[in-house]
KELOZA-848285 format. One record per residue (C-alpha): residue in one letter; x, y, z; chain; residue number from 1. Coordinates in steps of 0.25 Angstrom, whole numbers. Each point is the difference from the previous one (the first is absolute). Layout:
BEGIN
SITE  r     px     py     pz  c    k
SITE  a      X      Y      Z  A  NUM
...
***
This chain:
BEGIN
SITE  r     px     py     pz  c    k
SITE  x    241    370    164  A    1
SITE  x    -13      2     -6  A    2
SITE  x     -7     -8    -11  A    3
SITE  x      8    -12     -6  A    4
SITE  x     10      7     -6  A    5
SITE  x     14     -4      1  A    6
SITE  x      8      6     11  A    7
SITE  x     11     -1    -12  A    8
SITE  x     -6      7    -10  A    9
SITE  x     -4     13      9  A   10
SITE  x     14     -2      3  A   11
SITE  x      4      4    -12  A   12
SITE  x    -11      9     -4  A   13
SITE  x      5     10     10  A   14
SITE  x     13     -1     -4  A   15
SITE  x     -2      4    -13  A   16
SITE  x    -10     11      5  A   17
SITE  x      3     15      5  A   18
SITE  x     -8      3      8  A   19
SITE  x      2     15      0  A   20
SITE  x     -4     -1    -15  A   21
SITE  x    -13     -7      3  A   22
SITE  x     -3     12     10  A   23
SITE  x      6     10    -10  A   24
SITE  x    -11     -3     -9  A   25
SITE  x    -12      2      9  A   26
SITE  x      7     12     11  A   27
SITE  x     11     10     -4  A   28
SITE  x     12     -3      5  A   29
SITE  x     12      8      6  A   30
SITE  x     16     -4      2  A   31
SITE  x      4      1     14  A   32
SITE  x     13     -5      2  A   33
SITE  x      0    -16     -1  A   34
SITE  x    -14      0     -1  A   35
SITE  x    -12      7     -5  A   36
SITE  x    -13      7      8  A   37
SITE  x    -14      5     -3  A   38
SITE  x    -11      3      7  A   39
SITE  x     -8    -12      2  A   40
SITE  x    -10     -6     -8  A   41
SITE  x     -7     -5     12  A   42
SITE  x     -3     11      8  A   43
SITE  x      0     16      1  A   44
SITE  x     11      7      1  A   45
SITE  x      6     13     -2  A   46
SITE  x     16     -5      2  A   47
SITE  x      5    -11     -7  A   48
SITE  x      2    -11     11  A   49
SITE  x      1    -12    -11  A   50
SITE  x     12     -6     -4  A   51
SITE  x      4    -11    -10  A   52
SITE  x     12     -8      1  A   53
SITE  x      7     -5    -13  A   54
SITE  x     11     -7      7  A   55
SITE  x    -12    -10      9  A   56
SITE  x    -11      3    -10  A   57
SITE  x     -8      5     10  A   58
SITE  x     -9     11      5  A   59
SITE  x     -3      5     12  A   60
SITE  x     -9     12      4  A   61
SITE  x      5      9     13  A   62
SITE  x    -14      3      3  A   63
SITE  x    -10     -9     -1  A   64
SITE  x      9    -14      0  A   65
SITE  x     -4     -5    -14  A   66
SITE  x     11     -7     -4  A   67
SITE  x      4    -13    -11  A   68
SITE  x      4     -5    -12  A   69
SITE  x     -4      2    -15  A   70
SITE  x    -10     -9      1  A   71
SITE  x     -5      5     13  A   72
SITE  x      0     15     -5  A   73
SITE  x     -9     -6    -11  A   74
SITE  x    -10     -6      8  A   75
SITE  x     -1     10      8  A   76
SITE  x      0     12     -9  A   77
SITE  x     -7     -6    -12  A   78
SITE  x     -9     -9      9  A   79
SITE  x      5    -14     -7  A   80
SITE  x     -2    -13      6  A   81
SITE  x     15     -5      2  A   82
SITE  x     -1    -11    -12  A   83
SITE  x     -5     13     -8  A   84
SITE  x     13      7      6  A   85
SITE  x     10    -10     -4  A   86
SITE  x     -8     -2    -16  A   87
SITE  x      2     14     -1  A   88
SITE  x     14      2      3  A   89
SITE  x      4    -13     -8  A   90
SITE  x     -8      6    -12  A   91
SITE  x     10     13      2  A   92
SITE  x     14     -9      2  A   93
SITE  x     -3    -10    -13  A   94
SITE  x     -1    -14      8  A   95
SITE  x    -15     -8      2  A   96
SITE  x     -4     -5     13  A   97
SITE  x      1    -13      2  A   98
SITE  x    -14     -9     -5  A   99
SITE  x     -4     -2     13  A  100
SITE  x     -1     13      6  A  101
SITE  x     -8      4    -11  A  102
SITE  x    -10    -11      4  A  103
SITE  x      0      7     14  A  104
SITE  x     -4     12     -7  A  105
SITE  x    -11     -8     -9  A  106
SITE  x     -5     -5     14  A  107
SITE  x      0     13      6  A  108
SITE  x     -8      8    -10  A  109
SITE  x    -11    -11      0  A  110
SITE  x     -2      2     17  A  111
SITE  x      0     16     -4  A  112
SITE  x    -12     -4    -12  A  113
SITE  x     -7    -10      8  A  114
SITE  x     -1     12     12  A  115
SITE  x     -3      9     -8  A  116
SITE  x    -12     -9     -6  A  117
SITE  x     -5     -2     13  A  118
SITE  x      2     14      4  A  119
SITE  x    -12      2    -10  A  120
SITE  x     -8    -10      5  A  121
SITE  x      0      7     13  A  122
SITE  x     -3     12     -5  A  123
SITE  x    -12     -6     -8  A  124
SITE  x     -7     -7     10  A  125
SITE  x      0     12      8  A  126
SITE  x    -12      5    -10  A  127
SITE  x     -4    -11     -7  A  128
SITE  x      0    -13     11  A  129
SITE  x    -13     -3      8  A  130
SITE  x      5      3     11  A  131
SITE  x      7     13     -4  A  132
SITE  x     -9      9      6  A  133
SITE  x      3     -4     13  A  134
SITE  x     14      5     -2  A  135
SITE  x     -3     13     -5  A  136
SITE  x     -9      3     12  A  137
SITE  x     11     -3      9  A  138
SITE  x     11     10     -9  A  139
SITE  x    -14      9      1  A  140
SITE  x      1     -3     15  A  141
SITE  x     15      2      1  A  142
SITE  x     -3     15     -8  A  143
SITE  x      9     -4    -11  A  144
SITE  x     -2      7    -13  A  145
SITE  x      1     -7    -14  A  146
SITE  x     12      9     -3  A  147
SITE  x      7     -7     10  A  148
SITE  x     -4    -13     -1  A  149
SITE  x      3      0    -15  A  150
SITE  x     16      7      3  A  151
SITE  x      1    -15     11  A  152
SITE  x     -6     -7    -11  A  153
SITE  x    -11     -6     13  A  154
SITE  x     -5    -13     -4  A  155
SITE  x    -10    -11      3  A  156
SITE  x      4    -13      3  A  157
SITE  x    -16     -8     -1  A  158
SITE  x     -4    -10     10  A  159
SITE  x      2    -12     -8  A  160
SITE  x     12    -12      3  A  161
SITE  x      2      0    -15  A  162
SITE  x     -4     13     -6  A  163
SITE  x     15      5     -3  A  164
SITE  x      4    -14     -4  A  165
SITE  x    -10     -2    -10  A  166
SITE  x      1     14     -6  A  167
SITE  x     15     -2     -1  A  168
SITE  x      0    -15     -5  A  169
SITE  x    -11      6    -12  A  170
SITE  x     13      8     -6  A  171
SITE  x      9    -11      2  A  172
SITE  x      8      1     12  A  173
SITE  x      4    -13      8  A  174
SITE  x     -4     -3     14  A  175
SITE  x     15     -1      4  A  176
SITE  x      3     15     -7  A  177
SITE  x    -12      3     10  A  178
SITE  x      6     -6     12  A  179
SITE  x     15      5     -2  A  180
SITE  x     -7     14     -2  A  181
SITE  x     -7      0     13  A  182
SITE  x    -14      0     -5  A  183
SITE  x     -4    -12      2  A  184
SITE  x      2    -11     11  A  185
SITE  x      3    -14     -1  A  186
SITE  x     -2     -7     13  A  187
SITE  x      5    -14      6  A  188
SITE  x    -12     -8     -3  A  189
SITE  x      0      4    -15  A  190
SITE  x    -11     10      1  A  191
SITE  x      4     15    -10  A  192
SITE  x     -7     12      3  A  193
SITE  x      0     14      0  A  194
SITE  x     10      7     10  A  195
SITE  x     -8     14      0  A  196
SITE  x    -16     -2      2  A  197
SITE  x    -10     11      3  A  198
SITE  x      8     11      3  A  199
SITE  x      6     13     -5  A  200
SITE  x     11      1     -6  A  201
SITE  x     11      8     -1  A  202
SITE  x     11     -1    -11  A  203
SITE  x     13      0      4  A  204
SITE  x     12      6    -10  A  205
SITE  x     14      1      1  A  206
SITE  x      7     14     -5  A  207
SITE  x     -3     -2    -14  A  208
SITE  x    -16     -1      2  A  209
SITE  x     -1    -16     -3  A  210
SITE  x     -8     -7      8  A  211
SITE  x     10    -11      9  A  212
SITE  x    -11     -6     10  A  213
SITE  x    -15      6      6  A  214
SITE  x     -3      2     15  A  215
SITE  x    -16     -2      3  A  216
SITE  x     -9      4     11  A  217
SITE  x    -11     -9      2  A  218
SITE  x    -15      5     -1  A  219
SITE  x     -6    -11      8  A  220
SITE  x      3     -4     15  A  221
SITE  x     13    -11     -6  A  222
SITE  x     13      0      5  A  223
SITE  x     11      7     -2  A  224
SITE  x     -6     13     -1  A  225
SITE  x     11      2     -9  A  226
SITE  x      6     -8     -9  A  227
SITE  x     13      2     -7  A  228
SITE  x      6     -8    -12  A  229
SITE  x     10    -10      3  A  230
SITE  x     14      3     -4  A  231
SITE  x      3     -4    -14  A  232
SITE  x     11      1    -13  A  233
SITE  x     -2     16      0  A  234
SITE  x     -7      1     13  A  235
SITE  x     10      3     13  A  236
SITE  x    -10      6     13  A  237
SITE  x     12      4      8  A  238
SITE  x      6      9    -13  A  239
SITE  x    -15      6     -5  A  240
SITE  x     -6     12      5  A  241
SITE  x    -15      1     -4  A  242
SITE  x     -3     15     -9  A  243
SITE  x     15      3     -3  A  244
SITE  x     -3     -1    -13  A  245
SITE  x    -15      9      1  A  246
SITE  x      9     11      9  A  247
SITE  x     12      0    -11  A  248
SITE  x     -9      3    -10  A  249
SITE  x     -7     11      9  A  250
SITE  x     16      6      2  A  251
SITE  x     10     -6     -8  A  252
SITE  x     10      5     12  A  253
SITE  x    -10      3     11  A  254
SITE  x      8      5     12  A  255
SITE  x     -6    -10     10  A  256
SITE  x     -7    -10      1  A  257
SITE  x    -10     -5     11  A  258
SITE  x      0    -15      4  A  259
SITE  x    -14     -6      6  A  260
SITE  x     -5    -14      5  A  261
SITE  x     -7     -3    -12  A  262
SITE  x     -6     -1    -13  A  263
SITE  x    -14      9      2  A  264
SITE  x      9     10      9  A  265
SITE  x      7      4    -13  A  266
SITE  x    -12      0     -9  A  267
SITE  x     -9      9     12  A  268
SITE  x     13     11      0  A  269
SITE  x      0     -1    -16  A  270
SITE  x    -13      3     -2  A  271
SITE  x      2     13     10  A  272
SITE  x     12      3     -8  A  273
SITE  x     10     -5      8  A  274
SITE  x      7     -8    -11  A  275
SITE  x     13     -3      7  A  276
SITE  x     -4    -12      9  A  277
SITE  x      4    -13     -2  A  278
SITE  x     -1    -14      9  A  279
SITE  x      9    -14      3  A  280
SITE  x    -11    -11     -4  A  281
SITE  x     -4    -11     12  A  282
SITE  x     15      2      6  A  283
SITE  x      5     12      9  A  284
SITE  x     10      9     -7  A  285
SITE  x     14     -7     -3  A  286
SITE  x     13      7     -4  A  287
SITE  x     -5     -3    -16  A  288
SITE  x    -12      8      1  A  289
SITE  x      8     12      8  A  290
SITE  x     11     -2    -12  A  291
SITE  x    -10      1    -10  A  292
SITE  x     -6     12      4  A  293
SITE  x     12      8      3  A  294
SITE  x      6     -2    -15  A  295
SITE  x    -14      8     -5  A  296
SITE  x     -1     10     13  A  297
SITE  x      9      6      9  A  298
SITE  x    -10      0     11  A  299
SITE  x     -7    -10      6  A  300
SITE  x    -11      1     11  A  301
SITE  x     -4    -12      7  A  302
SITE  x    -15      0      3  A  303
SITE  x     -6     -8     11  A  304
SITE  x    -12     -1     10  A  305
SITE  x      1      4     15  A  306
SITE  x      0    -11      6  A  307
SITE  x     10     -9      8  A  308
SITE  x      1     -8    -13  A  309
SITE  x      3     11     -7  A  310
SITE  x      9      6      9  A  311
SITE  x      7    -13     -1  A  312
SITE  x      1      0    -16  A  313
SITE  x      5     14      1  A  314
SITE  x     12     -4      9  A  315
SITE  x      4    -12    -13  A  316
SITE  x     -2      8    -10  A  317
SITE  x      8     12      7  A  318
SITE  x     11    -12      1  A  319
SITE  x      0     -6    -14  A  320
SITE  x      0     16     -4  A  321
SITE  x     13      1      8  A  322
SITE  x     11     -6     -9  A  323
SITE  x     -7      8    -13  A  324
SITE  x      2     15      5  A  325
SITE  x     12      5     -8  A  326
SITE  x     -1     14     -4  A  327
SITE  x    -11      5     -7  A  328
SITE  x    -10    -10      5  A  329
SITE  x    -12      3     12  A  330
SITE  x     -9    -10      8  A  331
SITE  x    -12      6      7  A  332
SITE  x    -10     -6      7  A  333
SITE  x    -15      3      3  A  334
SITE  x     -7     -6      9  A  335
SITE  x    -14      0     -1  A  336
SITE  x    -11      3     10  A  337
SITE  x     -4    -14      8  A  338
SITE  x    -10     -7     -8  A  339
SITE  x      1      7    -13  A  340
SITE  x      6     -4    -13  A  341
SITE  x      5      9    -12  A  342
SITE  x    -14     -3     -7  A  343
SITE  x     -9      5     12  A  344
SITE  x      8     11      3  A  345
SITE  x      4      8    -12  A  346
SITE  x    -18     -3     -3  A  347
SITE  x     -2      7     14  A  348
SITE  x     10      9      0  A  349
SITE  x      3      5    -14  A  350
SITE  x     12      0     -9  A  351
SITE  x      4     12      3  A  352
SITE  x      0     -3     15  A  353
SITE  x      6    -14     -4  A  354
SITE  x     10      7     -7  A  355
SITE  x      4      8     12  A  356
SITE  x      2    -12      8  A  357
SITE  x     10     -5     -9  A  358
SITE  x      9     11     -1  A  359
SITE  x      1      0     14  A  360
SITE  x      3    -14      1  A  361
SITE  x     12     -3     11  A  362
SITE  x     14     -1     -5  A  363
SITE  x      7    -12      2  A  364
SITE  x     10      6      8  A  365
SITE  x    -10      5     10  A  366
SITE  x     -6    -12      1  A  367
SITE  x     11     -8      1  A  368
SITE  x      6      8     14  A  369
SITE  x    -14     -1      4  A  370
SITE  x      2    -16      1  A  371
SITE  x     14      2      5  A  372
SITE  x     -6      6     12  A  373
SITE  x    -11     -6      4  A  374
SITE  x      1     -4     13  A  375
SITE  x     14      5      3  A  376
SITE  x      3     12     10  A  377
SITE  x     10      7     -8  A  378
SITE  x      3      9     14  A  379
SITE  x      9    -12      5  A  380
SITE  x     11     -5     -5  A  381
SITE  x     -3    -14     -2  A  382
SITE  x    -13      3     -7  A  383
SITE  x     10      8    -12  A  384
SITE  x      9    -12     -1  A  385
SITE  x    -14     -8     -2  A  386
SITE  x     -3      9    -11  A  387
SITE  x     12     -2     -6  A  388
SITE  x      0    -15      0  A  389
SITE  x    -14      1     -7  A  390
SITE  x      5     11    -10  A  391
SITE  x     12     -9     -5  A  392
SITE  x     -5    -10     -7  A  393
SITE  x    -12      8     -7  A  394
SITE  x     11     12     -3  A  395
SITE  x     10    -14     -4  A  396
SITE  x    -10      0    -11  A  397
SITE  x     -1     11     -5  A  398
SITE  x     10      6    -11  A  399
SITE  x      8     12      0  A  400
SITE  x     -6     12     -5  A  401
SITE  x     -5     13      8  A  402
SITE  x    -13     -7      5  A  403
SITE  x      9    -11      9  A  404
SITE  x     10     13      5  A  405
SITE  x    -13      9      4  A  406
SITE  x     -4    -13      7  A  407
SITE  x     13     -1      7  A  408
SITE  x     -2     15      4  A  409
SITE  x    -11      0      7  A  410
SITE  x      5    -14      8  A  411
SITE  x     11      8      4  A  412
SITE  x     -8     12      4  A  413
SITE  x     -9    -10     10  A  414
SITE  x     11     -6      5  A  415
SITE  x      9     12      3  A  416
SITE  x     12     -7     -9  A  417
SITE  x      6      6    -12  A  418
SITE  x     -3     -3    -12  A  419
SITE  x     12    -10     -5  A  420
SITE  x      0     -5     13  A  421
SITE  x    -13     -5     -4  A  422
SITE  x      4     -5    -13  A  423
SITE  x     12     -9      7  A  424
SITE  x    -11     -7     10  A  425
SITE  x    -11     -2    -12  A  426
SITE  x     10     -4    -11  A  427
SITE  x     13      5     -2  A  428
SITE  x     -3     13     -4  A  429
SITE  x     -8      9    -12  A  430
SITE  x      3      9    -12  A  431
SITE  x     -1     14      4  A  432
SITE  x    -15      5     -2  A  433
SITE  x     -5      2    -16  A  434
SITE  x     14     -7     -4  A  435
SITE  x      0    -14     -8  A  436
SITE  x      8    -10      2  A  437
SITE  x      1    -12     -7  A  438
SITE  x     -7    -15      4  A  439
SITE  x      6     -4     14  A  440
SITE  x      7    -14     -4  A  441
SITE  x     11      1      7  A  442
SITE  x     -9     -5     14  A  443
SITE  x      3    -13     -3  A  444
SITE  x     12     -8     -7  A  445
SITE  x     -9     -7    -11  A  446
SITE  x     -9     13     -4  A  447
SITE  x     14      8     -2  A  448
SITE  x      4    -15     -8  A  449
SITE  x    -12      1     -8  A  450
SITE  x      0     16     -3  A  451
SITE  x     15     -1     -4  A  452
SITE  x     -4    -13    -11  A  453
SITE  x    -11      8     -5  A  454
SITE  x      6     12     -3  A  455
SITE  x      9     -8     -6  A  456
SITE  x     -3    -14     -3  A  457
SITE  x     14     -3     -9  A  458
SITE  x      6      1     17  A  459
SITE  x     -3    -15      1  A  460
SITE  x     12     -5    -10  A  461
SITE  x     10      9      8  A  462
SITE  x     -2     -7     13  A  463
SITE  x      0    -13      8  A  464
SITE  x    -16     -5      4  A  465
SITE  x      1     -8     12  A  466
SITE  x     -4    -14      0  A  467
SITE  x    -10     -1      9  A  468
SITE  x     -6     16     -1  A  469
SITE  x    -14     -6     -2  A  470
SITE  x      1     -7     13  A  471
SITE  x      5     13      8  A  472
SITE  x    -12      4     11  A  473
SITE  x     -2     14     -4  A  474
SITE  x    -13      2     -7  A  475
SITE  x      2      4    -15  A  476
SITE  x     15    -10      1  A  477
SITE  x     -8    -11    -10  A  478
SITE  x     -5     13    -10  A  479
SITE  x     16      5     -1  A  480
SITE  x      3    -13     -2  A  481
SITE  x     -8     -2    -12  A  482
SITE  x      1     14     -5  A  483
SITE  x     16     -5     -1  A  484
SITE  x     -2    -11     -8  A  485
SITE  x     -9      8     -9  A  486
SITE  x      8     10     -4  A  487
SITE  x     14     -9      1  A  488
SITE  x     -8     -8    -11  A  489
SITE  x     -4     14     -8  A  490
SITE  x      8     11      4  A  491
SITE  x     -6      8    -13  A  492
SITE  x    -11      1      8  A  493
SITE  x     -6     14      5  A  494
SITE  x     -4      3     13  A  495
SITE  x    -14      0     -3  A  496
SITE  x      1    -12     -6  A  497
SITE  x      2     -7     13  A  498
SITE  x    -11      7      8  A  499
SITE  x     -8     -4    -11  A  500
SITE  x      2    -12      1  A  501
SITE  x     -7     -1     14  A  502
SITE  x    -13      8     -4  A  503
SITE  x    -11     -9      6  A  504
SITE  x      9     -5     14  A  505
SITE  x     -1      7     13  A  506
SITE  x     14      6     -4  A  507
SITE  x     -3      9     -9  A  508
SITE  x     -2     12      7  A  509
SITE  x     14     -1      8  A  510
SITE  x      6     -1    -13  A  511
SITE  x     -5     10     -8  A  512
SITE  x      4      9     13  A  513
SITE  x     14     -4      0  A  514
SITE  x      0      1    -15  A  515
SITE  x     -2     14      2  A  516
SITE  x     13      3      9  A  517
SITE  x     12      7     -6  A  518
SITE  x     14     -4      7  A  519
SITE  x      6     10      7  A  520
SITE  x     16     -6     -3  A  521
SITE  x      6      1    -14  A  522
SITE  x     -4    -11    -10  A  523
SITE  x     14     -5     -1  A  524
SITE  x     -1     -6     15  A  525
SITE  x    -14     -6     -3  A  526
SITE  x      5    -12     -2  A  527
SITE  x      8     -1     14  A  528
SITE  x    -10      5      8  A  529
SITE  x     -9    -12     -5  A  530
SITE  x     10     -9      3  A  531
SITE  x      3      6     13  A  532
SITE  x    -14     -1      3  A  533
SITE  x      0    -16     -3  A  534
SITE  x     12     -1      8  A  535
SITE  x     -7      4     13  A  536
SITE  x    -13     -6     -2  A  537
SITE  x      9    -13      0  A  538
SITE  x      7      5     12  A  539
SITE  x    -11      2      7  A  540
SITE  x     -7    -13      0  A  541
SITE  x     15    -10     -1  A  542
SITE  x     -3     -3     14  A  543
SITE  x    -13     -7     -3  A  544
SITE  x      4     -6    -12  A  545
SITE  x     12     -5      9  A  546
SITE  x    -11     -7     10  A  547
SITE  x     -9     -6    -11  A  548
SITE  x     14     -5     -7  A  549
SITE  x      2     -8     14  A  550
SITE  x    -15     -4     -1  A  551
SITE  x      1     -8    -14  A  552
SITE  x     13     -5      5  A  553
SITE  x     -8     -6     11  A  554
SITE  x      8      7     11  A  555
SITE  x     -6      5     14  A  556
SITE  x     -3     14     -1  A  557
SITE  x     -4      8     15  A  558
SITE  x    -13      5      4  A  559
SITE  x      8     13     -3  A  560
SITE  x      2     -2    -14  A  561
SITE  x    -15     -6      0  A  562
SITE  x     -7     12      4  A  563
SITE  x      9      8     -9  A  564
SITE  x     -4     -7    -14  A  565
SITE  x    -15      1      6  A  566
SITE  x      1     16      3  A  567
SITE  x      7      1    -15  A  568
SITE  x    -13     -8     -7  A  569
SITE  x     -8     11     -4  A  570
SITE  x     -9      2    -14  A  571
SITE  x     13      2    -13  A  572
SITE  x     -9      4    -10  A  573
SITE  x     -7     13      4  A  574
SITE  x      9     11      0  A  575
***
């Protein structure tokens, strides 16, 4: 949940918003049985691939995996912060967020102000501080241009403890608005200075162009050559990607986008017109950065260096790219030349040459089977088994789409198997090629649980909820479990509403996938498939509630029944 705004009042906000007319308004709309499609808003597309759901009040698009609620459409969409999102769909159903939330939002736009004032700083002690000077002649150095300096909004921060603070506390802002803005650091032993000293700075915005935090590169010979704000209210490292918000304004919907180490990488590339670079700041890439990237671009090519370091940060950005590959979506990777960098190659190569690198980056595929088999001797049959044993959880992870069966494909073609033998020994099988088939939930008991509630949420009055469900050893038991009571308590309640209400938890991504899935069985056995459901996951697990029955009756158990409750202690609340 973000903000401070009552889980119950977006709750209801939902329920009395639809959001196929909230999408209505901004992207025509066509009826397609239950639901309605479009071509999405978030990508290019020639055939309409997104669909809107009035029944769950949820959309989802086929091709490049944006999906959500109302209030998720309009962040994304109109670039609102989620308190902005929620105020403005209140304003449109008649009710008044509750005091509270507002504050948050009063609290919010002051961080964004107090950014923004210091934003200007920065850039005005570039020109104007003492020390200045030194900092253009090391932009002068680094051949930047003014033009691109001026589109980074590159900054100074002077070599002063107190320069920032003092500035700041002349027009009136606390040392603790400061502090919680990550500009100022208030140590141990009482002492307050400036967090950023003698060093370039480099503006750091989220999609709407305001300034959330600053990255700086010192000047001098202190450490860390780089230096990153700490996280803060509007401030996440692991969801920002530095330069989205310059490369949206280059291309609105460019077709790619081109992810580097860091922060001068994307400023170098800009300036030789290559405008569709981004960076993860001070962290390597996680799945946010990679889900953030493919709901603006289709494409996205991973950049790195050539050494063993790279290499390595290839192989974990090929696997967190992995579960992301529906239909639609590309990951490629381009691997640099041993000690060079996107900066020092595009200036000794060219753009054009650059350029050329980039279209022929590797596709994920390709590389993927090219970690599969290294090492292995596919002429002998042990060494095929060993490559299917390391294809089957990475394959496990992906979803089905034509990229996972073209996979499977050339498995079976170096394994000398047919192909749905193949799918059996990876995972039970795949869609024909170029087909789609809705979200695999039915892997597990609880995802098919969860998938069948959501669709559905009115399910959970009709049936019986085991007692101790929470307690079931199956990961994702304790979210079914909750997701019962919820909608037992408020069956009114829309799906979305539900996956909503776990927007910040490391849930929502599982949810918002089996949101999407639509029940192959008619409607009117919903209701006994849930509870059939229910019923097996209690049959499954009565023998150990059986053994921990004898133990708070204080009654021997065997070593047998020992081990079993031990091999049945696994994580519950992951799915």
């Amino acid at each position: 949940m973000g903000g401070r705004i009552p889980r119950s009042f977006v709750d209801e906000l939902l329920t009395r918003t639809d959001v196929v007319e909230v999408i209505a308004a901004r992207v025509p709309l066509r009826k397609a049985g239950q639901n309605f499609t479009a071509r999405c808003p978030f990508h290019s597309e020639k055939t309409p691939s997104f669909t809107v759901s009035p029944a769950k009040q949820f959309y989802h698009c086929f091709g490049c995996g944006a999906h959500g609620t109302a209030i998720s459409f309009l962040m994304e969409h109109d670039k609102l912060s989620f308190p902005e999102a929620v105020a403005e769909l209140a304003r449109a159903a008649g009710l008044e967020v509750p005091a509270k939330a507002g504050g948050e939002r009063a609290v919010d736009a002051g961080i964004y102000e107090l950014m923004q004032q210091a934003d200007r700083y920065f850039e005005a002690a570039l020109r104007g501080a003492p020390q200045g000077h030194r900092a253009l002649a090391y932009l002068k150095q680094r051949r930047l241009s003014e033009e691109v300096t001026a589109t980074f909004g590159v900054g100074y921060a002077p070599d002063a403890w107190d320069g920032l603070l003092r500035h700041m506390g002349e027009h009136g802002v606390s040392v603790e608005a400061l502090v919680g803005a990550g500009l100022v650091v208030h140590n141990d032993s009482g002492r307050t200075y400036d967090r950023f000293r003698d060093r370039i700075m480099f503006p750091i915005c989220d999609r709407r162009g305001r300034t959330i935090a600053f990255g700086g590169r010192v000047l001098g010979e202190a450490t860390p050559k780089y230096l990153n704000s700490p996280e803060t209210a509007i401030f996440h490292k692991g969801r920002t990607l530095y330069g989205l918000h310059q490369a949206l304004a280059a291309d609105g919907k460019p077709e790619r986008l081109l992810l580097v180490e860091g922060y001068m990488d994307v400023v170098a590339l800009a300036q030789f017109g290559i405008r569709y670079a981004v960076a993860a700041l001070g962290t390597s890439a996680t799945r946010e950065h990679l889900q953030a990237a493919y709901r603006v671009a289709p494409t996205l090519v991973f950049c790195f260096d050539g050494d063993r370091a790279g290499q390595m940060a290839a192989r974990r950005a090929m696997t967190l790219a992995l579960p992301l590959m529906e239909d639609g979506r590309e990951a490629r990777f381009l691997i640099l030349p041993e000690g060079e960098d996107p900066d020092s190659l595009v200036r000794r190569e060219g753009a054009e040459a650059f350029v050329a690198r980039v279209a022929a980056a590797l596709p994920l595929s390709e590389l993927l089977i090219q970690q599969l088999r290294e090492g292995i001797d596919l002429s002998a049959a042990d060494g095929r088994a060993r490559l299917l044993d390391r294809a089957r959880p990475m394959l496990a992870e992906m979803p089905a789409g034509a990229l996972k069966a073209l996979l499977t494909e050339s498995l079976a073609h170096l394994t000398h198997l047919q192909v749905e033998r193949i799918g059996k020994l990876l995972d039970g099988g795949e869609a024909p090629r170029g087909s789609r088939r809705p979200v695999a939930v039915n892997r597990t008991l609880v995802r098919h649980g969860i998938a069948l509630l959501l669709h559905r949420p009115a399910l959970a009055a009709e049936v019986e909820i085991p007692a101790d469900l929470a307690t079931v050893p199956e990961p994702g038991a304790q979210l079914l479990s909750e997701l019962l009571e919820i909608a037992r308590r408020s069956p009114h309640l829309p799906g979305a509403a539900l996956v909503e209400r776990y927007r910040d938890s490391g849930q929502s991504e599982a949810l918002a996938r089996l949101c999407e899935w639509q029940p192959e069985i008619p409607e009117a056995q919903l209701g006994i498939e849930l509870a059939e459901t229910l019923r097996l996951l209690k049959e499954r697990h009565a023998p150990r509630r059986v053994i921990l029955d004898k133990l708070a009756r204080g009654e021997p158990v065997t070593e047998a029944e020992r081990e079993a409750l031990r091999r049945g202690s696994e994580p519950r609340g992951a799915m």
